[in-house]
C-alpha positions, 0 to 999 in steps of 0.5 A, a space after each residue: 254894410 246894409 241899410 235899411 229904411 222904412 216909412 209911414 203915415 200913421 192917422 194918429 196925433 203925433 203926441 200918441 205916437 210918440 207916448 208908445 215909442 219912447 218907451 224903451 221897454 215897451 215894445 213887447 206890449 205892441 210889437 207882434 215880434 216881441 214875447 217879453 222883455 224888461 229892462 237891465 240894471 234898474 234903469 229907466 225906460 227912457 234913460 239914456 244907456 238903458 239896456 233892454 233884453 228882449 225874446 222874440 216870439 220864436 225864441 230868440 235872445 237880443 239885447 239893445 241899448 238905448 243910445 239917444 232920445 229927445 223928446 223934443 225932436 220926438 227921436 230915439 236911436 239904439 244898438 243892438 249889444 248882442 244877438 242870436 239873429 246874426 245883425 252886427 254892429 246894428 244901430 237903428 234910428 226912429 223919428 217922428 214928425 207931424 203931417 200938416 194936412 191932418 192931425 196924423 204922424 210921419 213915422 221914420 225907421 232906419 238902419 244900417 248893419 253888417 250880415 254874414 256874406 250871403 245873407 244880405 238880401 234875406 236879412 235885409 228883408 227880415 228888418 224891413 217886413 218882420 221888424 219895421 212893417 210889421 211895427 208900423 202896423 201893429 201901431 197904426 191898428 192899435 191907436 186907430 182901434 182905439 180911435 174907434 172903440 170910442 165911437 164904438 164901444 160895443 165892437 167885436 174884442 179881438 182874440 188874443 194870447 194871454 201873455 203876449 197875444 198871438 196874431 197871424 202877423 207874429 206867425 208871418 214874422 216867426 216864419 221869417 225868422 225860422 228862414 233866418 236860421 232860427 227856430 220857433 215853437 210851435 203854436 200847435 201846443 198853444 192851451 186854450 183859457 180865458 181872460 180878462 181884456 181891456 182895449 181902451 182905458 176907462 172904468 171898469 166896463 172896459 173889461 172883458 171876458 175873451 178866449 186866449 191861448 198861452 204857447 208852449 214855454 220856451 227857454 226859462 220859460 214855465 206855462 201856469 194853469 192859473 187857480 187864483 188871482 189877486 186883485 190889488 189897487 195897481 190893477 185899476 190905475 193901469 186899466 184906467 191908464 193913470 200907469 201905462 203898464 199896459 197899452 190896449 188891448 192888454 191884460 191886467 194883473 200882478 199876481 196870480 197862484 197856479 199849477 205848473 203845467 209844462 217848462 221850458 229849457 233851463 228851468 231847475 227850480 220848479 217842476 211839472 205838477 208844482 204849485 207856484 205863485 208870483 206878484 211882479 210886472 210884466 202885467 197879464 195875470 187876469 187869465 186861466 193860463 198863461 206862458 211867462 219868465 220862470 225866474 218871477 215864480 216862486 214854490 209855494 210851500 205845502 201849507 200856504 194855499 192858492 187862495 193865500 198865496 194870490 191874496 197875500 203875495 203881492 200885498 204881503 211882500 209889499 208889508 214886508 220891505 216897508 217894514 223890514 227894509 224902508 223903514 226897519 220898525 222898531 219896538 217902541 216907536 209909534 206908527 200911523 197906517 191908513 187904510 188898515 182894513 184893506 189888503 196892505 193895511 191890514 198887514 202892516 197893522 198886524 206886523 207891526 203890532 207884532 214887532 212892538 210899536 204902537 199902531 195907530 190906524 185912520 179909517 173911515 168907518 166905525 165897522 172898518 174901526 172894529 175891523 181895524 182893532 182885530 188886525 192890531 191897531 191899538 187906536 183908530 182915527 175917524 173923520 170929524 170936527 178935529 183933524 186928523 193931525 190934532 188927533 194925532 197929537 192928542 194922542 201923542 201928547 203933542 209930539 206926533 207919530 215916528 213913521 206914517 205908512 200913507 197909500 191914499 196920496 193926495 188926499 192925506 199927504 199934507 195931514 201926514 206931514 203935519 202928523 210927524 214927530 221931528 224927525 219923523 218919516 212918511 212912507 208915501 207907497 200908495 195913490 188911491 185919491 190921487 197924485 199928490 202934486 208938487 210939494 216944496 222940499 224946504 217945508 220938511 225941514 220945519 221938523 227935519 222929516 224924511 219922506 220916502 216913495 217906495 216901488 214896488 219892482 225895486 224890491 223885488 227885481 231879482 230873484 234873490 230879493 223875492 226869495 229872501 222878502 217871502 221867506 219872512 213873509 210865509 213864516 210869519 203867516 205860517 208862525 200866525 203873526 199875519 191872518 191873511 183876511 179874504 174879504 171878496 170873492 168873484 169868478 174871473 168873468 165877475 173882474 169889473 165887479 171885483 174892481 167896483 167893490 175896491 174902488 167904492 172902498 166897499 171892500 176890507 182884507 183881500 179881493 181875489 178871482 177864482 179862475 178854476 
């Protein structure tokens, strides 16, 4: 058995340290050694017994479960389940403890292992340097550059990969591994493009233009020149940090249409030359060209375009499972959707109009109300002396709505209750005021309402449920049913104005990036 242990000091308060390591999946967005990863069985990224399968920056397979976490003690153990780099019977452990001169952070990692007989030292060395110290680093240089970036906001912005931001260290840790008897791509057959970086959270400003480069794709993997991306809601809460998708330096966005230039092994179901598009996690689609996991991309048929694609995908998928699957609309029931010119409202109106309920929109404009009438809405609400509940049950002859579709959150979330039929169900898929805070769930048996709080990744996590979600939703695009509206267009460089416009709530329909 071999043990290996590694320590450091990090300058960092010991409660940032900790929000990046006890993320279990989040390695892939710090650690130079990790291309992508994602989680097994819809678990957590904390939850005990959690399952992540991870591919190394030269290409190989690992996966590793979750044994332990306490946030208390700021400590977490794992294993690794299966491997292609030979560590067996691996169990690691992490912990953190505060130094009491300066607000800085002890950070300890360990392990024990068994290797193949020869190989001790060499493996042992492979942990050491490739996985602990080059860790240790990649996190002393993000959070101290943050640190930084405050005080500096005008600082160079390093050059980056556009999906998993190759360095000079991953090329070191990719030599290791190549001795460890695996091998790497090579980084000669990188592309080059730009994108779009954050590395602080913040406003919009936070965002710029830099050169990157996307790898040959490995193994189930496809390289995309990517034509044009979609701009959605998500893509502010993860630059100004209210989601953690993404830990600076990072690149935003879920949603992007392209030409596939090159696959890796293992990929059958699109080819060289083939126009694709995807709208799911890992965030990084604010790029010209980018290397991913080819199970998220989808064909795209001959009569959906680029622009369509990247300006209904994410959106359009979003309409069809709150619709068809967390609440199955039926004709006849009478339906509140806010925002219903933006990019998911004006979809759900639309589809729902065409399913046969009554559709009752709350905006806040007389042009938006207009807007809102073309998509189907057959009423539209607008702020006023009355209330928004008060003109629900005018409308309703007191009996309120059967189902509310609310993405504004804590501004509306309290209307919407008091808008529901008994019975009722609110559909609680957005927070674009804000959180809505803690609620008492005694105060929805007054009229035995149901509430429900919808993620988008788990509808869409395989690829048997985004082939069966955009198979209705392109028929209903090509069948007319959805008029897929494209409100703005901005260049790539142009992504702060873009995320301007949506915030100031200038925009109707879609917003997307022209990136070639």
């Amino acid at each position: 058995m071999v043990t290996v242990a590694r320590s450091t000091v990090i300058d960092a308060p010991i409660d940032a340290v900790w929000r990046m390591l006890r993320d279990f999946n989040g390695h892939d967005r710090w650690h130079p050694a990790v291309k992508q990863s994602h989680l097994e069985s819809g678990k957590r990224t904390d939850q005990v017994g959690a399952i992540r399968a991870f591919v190394l920056a030269s290409g190989e397979h690992l996966r590793e479960q979750l044994l332990s976490l306490s946030d208390r003690r700021k400590q977490f153990r794992y294993a690794i389940v299966t491997s292609d780099v030979p560590l067996y019977d691996y169990v690691a452990e992490v912990f953190l403890k505060p130094v009491t001169d300066g607000n800085r952070t002890f950070w300890s990692w360990k392990s024990s292992f068994k290797t193949p007989r020869g190989r001790e030292q060499e493996l042992s060395e492979l942990v050491a340097n490739g996985v602990y110290a080059a860790g240790f680093e990649a996190i002393r240089q993000r959070l101290e550059s943050n640190a930084s970036s405050s005080k500096d906001a005008n600082r160079q912005v390093p050059q980056i990969d556009s999906d998993r931001y190759t360095s000079e260290r991953t090329r070191v840790i990719t030599s290791s591994l190549q001795g460890a008897g695996s091998v790497a791509s090579s980084t000669s057959a990188a592309m080059p493009g730009r994108a779009i970086m954050i590395d602080r959270y913040g406003d919009a400003d936070v965002m710029k233009a830099v050169d990157v480069s996307a790898p040959k794709p490995g193994l189930g993997e496809v390289r995309i020149r990517q034509t044009v991306i979609g701009v959605n809601f998500i893509d502010i809460y993860c630059r100004s940090g209210y989601f953690k998708l993404i830990i600076p330096p990072g690149v935003p966005g879920m949603e992007a249409a392209g030409e596939v230039v090159d696959v890796g092994a293992d990929v059958r179901h699109i080819a060289k030359g083939q126009r694709v598009a995807y709208a799911c996690a890992p965030v990084g689609a604010y790029t010209s060209i980018r290397t991913m996991d080819a199970s998220l991309v989808i064909a795209l048929p001959d009569d959906i375009s680029d622009e369509i694609a990247a300006a209904a995908l994410l959106k359009g998928m979003s309409a069809e499972f709150l619709l068809h699957r967390v609440h199955p609309l039926q004709r006849g029931e009478t339906v509140l959707i806010f925002a219903p010119v933006g990019g998911v409202g004006s979809l759900l109106c639309q589809w729902a109009h065409h399913l046969g309920a009554t559709v009752i929109g709350a905006t806040s404009s007389q042009k938006k109300a207009r807007i809102a009438r073309t998509n189907g809405a057959d009423y539209v609400l607008l702020p006023g002396a009355i209330s928004l509940e008060d003109q629900i049950l005018q409308l309703t002859d007191g009996r309120g709505v059967d189902v509310i579709y609310d993405a504004v959150g804590r501004d509306t979330f309290a209307h919407s209750l008091a808008a529901l039929a008994p019975t009722g169900h609110l559909v609680s898929f957005g927070q674009a005021s804000g959180d809505i805070g803690s609620w008492d769930i005694g105060s929805l048996a007054s009229s035995s309402v149901t509430l429900s709080r919808p993620n988008f990744t788990h509808y869409t996590d395989t690829p048997e449920k985004v082939s069966s979600i955009c198979e209705r939703l392109f028929d209903a695009i090509r069948n007319q049913i959805l008029r897929v509206d494209i409100g703005e267009r901005f260049a790539l460089e142009q992504a702060a104005s873009a995320h301007r416009a949506l915030e100031s709530r200038a925009t109707t329909g879609s917003t997307i990036l022209i990136a070639s």
